[in-house]
Structures are given as C-alpha cells and as structure tokens.
N, C-alpha and C positions, 0 to 999 in steps of 0.2 A: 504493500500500500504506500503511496505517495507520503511523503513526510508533509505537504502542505494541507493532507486530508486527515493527519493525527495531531496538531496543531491549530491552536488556535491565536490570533494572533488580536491585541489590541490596538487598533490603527488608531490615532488620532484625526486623521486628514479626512475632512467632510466631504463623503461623494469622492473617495476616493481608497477604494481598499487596494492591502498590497494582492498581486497575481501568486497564482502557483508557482511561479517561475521564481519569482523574488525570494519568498520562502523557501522552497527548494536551496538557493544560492546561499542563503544566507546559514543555515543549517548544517548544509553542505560544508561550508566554510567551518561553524562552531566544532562539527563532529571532527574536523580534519585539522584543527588550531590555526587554521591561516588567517596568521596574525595581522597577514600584509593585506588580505582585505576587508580583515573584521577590525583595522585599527580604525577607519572612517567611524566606525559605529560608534566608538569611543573615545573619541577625541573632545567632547562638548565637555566642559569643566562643569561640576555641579554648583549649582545654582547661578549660573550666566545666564546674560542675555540669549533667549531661544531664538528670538527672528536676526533678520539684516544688518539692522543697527550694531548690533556686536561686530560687525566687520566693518562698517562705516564709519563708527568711533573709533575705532584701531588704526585709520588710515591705511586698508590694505583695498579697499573697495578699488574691482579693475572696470568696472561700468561695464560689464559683458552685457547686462541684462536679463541675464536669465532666471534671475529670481523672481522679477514682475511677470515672465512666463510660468513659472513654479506654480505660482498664488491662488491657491485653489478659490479665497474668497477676495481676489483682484482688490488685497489691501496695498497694494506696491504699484506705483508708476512712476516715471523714469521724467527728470525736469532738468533738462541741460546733461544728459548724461548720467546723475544720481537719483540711486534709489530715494523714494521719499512714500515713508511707512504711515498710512490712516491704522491708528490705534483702535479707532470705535470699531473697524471691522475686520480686526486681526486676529485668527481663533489662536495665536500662539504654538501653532503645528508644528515651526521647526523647518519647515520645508525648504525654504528660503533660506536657511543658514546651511543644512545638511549639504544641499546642493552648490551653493559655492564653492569655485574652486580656490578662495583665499579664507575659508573653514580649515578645509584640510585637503592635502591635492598630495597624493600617492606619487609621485612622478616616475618611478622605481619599477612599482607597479603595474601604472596606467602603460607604460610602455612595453611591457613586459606581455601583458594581455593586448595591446592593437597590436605589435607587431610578431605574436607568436608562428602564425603562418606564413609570415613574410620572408621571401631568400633576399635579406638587404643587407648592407655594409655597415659598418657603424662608425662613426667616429667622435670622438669627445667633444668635439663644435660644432656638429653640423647633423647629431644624433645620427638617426637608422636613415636609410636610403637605397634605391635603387640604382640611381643615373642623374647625371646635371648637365645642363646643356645652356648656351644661349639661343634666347627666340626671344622672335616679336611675331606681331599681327599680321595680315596681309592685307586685311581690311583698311583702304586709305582715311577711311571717316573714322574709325577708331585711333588709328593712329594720329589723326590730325586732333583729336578727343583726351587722348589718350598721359597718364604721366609720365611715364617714356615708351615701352615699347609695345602698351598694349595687350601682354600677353593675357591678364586674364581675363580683361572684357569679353577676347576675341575666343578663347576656351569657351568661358562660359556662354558666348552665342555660339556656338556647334551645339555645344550639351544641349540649348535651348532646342536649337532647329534640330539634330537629330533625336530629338523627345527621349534622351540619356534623365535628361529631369524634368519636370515641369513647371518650378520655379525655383527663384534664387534669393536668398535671405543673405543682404548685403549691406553696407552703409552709404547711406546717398547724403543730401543736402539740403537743409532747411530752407522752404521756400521764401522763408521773412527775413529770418537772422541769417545777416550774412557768412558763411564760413561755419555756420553748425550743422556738425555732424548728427543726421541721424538713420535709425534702423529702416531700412526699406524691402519692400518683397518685389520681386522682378520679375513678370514673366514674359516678357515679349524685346524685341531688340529697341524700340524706342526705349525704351523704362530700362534696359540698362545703359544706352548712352548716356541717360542722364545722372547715372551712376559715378560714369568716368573719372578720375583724379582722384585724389588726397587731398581731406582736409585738413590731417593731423590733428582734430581732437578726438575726443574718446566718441563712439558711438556704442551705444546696448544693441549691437544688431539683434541678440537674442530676445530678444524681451514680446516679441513678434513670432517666434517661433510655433507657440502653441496654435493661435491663432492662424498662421502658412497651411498648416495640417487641417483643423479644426472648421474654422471657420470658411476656408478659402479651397477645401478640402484638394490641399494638394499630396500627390504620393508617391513625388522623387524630390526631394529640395535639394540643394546645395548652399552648402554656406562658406562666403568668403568672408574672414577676416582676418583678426590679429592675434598672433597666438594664446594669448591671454583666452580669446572665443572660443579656441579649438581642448585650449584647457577645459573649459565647462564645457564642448561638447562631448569630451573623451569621460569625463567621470560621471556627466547623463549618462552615458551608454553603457557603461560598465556598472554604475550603483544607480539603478532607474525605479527609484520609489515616486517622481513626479515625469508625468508626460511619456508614461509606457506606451500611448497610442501614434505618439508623433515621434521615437527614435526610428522606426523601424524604417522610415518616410526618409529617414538622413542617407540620400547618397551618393554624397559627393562633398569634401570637404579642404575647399583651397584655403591653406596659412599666406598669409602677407609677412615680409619683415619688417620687424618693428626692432628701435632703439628703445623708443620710450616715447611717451603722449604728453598731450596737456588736457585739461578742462577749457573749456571752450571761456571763459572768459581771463582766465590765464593766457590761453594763447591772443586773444585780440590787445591784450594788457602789452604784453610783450612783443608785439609788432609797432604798437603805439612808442613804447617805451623806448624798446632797443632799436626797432627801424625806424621808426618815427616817421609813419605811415598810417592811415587811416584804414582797417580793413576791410571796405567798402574800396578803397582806392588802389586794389590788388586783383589781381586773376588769377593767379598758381601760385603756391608754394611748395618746397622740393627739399631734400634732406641730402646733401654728398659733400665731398670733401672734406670732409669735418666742419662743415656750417649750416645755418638754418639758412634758406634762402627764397626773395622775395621778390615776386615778379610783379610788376605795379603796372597800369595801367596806360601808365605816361612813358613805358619802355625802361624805367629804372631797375634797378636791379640792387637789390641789400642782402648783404651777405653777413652775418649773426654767426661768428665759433660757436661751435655745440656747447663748449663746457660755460658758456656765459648764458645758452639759453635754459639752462636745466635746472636754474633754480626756480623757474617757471614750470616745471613739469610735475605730473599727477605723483607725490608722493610714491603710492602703492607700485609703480615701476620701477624702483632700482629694486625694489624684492624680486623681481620677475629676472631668472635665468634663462627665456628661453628667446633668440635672435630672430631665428629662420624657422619658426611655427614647428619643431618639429614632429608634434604628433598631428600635420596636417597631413591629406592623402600626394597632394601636391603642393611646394613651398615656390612663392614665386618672388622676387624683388629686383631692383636694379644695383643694387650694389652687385660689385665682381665683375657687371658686364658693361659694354662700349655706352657710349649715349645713343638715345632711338632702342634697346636693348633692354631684356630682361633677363635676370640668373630664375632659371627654374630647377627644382629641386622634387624627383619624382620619387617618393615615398614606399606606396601603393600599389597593390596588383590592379585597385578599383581607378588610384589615377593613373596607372599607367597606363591601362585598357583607354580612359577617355583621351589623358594628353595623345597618342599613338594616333590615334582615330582621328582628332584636329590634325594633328601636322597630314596624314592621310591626305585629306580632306579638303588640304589647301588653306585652312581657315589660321593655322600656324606656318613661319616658316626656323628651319633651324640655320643656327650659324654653324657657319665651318671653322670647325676645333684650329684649323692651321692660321684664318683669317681674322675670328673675331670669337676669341677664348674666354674662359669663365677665368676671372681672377679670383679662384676660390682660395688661396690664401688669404684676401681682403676680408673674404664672407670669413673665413674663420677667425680672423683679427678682431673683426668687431663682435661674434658669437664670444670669443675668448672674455674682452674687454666687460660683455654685460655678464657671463656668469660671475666674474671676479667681484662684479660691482655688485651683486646680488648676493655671492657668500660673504663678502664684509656684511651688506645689511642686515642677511640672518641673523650674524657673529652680534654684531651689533644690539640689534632687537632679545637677542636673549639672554644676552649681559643684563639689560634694564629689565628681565623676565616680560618682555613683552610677547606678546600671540605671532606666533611664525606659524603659515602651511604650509613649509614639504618639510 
C-alpha cells in the first residue's frame, strides 16, 4: 500500500492539499535520512516570522516573484519589484517563505537532482554544461531591437513558431514609468519585440506564473531570466508543495547573466547622480568593460566603473554566487563574445534539443570558433569575481549570526 494512503497529513494551505507524490517524496526521504532534502523542511527557526517579510527584513529578498505566485489567499503583490504583505488576509501558511529561494536554496542539491541524467562537463565557474558557442539572430528586426546579438528573442520566436511552447514568462517594461522592469507573458512575436533589451532593475517575472498556467491556460511556458528566477524555478520543481499544476507546464528555461541589479529607483537615482542624466532622457543601457553605461538620446554616451555603481545595487546580490544562470536549460549573455554577439551556454538535453532546432532553422546563426571565439576565460573571470564576493558575504553574515540560504 502507498505510504500517502497510511498517512495522514495536516496541511495548512486552504484549497490546497499536499499530492501523493509529495508525500510519497517526503517519507521516502525521512525513511532513507536524506538529510540533503529533508534539510529544507527544517530550516524555519522556531518561532520566526512564517511568511515573506522574514526574508524582506533580512535584506536577502531577490524580487523573483514567486511568492505573490505561491499565495494561495493573493495576500502578496509585487510594487516596484517588492513583495508587499496584506496582513488582514494572510492565513500565515508558510508558503511564501518555504518556497523562497533566499529561505533556504540547497545549491548542492538542486544541482545534483537537475543535472542527474545529464552527460555535461562541469566546471567550478561556469557549473554543469554541454557546449558554448557564439551566436546571434538572423532576424534583422530583432537584431536592430535587440541588446546585442539577439540571441534569445530570436530562440524564443522559433520555440514560439514551432509551438516547442506556447508562451513565454519574461521581463518587459513599464508602460508609465520609464525604465521599470516588469513581469510579462509573451505569446506571439509582436509581444516579444516588445520585450527586447535590459533594463537592469529587478523584475518578479514569476509572480505571473500561476496565472500563465491557470488562468491563461497555457501548457509549454518558458521562462527567461536571471539566475536568481531559475533558482526559485529549480527548488519549485524539486520541493513543489505550491503550484503542483503549473510545474509540469515549465518547459523551457533560459538563464540570463547577471553581475548584480538594482531596485528601480536606485537605478534612476544613480543615473541622475553618477550620469547626470534624466532617465526619460536615455534609450539603452548596457553593462561591459567594467562600467555601467548610458546611451542618451542626444547620442551621449556615460560610462559609470562598476565598482562606483554598486553601492547603488539591491543589497541581496552580493549573497548570490551564481554569474551564468547555471541551473538554467540554456545560459545566454554577451560577455566572452565580439559586439553584435552573444556567449551561449547549453546546459540541457531539453535546451539543447531546442537551441539545435533554431540554429537548424535559420532563426540562429553560429560563429566560427577560428573567426569570432567565446572569451570564456572573461565568463569565468567574472563567475570567479561574484562567487568570491558572495562567500565573503556569507563569511560575513554569519559572523553577525545573520540568516544565510545555501
């Protein structure tokens, strides 16, 4: 007889009990001591803060979003990026803190379980992988669209037009405030041009998730974003006591590389401040060479060293070790590769099936290894530089007995 059928379990989560599968896992795990995935269980200190705000007060909140998706009684929406908790209709479930990946995030683990079937390589900067190449689009509207080479607009219209997904859970941009990022769902090639670029602040793309599935009733999503995303996508999928109907629906999931973000009114502060530029009075911004840099309207151009713009950036990033997404199916960025170019970084059986299919397809084209190479020493340089800067903050945070997840 099924262990979920001799068992009885008390849920807290209204309209929402656990599956026989959860049970099964969880049991499974107690009978067998596996510590490494029954430590999630027990990581909540007694008597803490049970919702969001335990994370928010700590300064580790990465704005994923996915807690306002969790919410079974939609106490949680997202207001420039941050969660913001209604108390009157909070049943105090838990759910929203369990599921964070700045709760407790396995990395050890989570890695261990996505990439058990996988024949990848590994390496200390640049995690598990397949193959890396540079590519850009072929698409000239994307590319003219595009932050430099395009590559995962023009992926994710393949995946669109060969119906590989049905829609795409991404960060677009505020149609008011200028330069804020927020979560968007994409299903047709207009709706992702308008996608196109970086705006470098934080966006909840998750937070829209449930809803992609649910209400919009889609049943291939892809989600691009920044590792931090792929972090809460990866420990949904593995510890899924919220939105068991909508993992199954995930398939397809590009990492962006990320240094590090800001909140959306930090970053318009620090264009004000350090460019001294009005952010209405800009069209792109762009992150290389070791500076932040600002393309203005009037053809100017401001170039900002990183290490002066980072006393501007979201706190909860220097804790983040992870560069080049790497529990994404496919990692894509420009750093490593020529300008017009992107470094992509193929993971996955499921991305490599898709990227394969694009270049196929016409919709990618690849560079040639002898003409226009990956500087993946670069990509490892700066993977190196953010774990470094992420086990000091641990080191850091635990000295002051502060809350650290991995």
């Amino acid at each position: 007889m099924p262990i979920s059928e001799l068992v009885k379990v008390d849920y807290a989560i209204p309209g929402c009990p656990p599956s026989p599968e959860i049970i099964e896992r969880f049991f499974d795990a107690f009978l067998r001591n596996d510590e490494k995935y029954l430590q999630a269980f027990t990581n909540i200190e007694e008597n803490s803060e049970i919702n969001i705000r335990y994370i928010t007060q700590r300064a580790l909140c990465i704005s994923c979003g996915l807690c306002t998706a969790v919410c079974p009684t939609l106490a949680l929406s997202d207001i420039e990026g941050k969660p913001v908790l209604r108390d009157e209709i909070c049943v105090k479930c838990g759910e929203c803190r369990f599921q964070c990946p700045r709760s407790y995030m396995p990395l050890d683990y989570i890695n261990e379980t996505v990439f058990k079937d996988e024949s990848t390589s590994i390496d200390e900067y640049l995690g598990r992988y397949m193959s890396i190449y540079t590519v850009r689009a072929t698409n000239q509207e994307i590319l003219k669209n595009a932050q430099s080479g395009g590559t995962t607009t023009a992926l994710m219209n393949y995946c669109l037009d060969s119906r590989i997904i049905d829609g795409i859970l991404t960060g677009g941009k505020d149609k008011e405030k200028y330069w804020l990022a927020r979560s968007a769902l994409v299903t047709d090639y207009d709706e992702l041009l308008e996608t196109t670029g970086t705006t470098y602040n934080l966006c909840p793309t998750l937070n829209i998730l449930k809803d992609a599935a649910t209400s919009n009733y889609l049943k291939n999503i892809a989600i691009v974003g920044l590792p931090c995303v792929h972090q809460a996508v990866r420990k949904l999928e593995i510890y899924p006591l919220s939105l068991r109907s909508v993992i199954d629906k995930i398939s397809l999931r590009v990492g962006l590389f990320c240094t590090h973000n800001f909140r959306y009114n930090a970053m318009i502060k620090m264009m004000e401040e350090l460019g001294e530029i009005r952010a209405e009075d800009t069209y792109k911004v762009d992150i290389g060479a070791g500076n932040y840099v600002i393309y203005s309207v009037s053809g100017d151009i401001q170039k900002i060293p990183i290490d002066i713009v980072r006393e501007y950036e979201q706190e909860s990033c220097s804790i983040c070790p992870d560069f080049t997404a790497e529990l994404s199916d496919i990692s894509i960025g420009s750093i490593g590769a020529p300008e017009g170019w992107n470094t992509v970084i193929v993971r996955t059986k499921t991305g490599q099936k898709a990227f394969e299919a694009a270049v196929q397809e016409g919709y990618l084209e690849l560079g040639k290894e002898d003409k226009i190479p990956v500087d993946i020493e670069l990509v490892k340089k700066l993977s190196k530089i953010k774990k470094n800067r992420s086990k000091k903050k641990i080191e850091n945070r635990k000295k002051y007995n502060l809350k650290v997840p991995f």
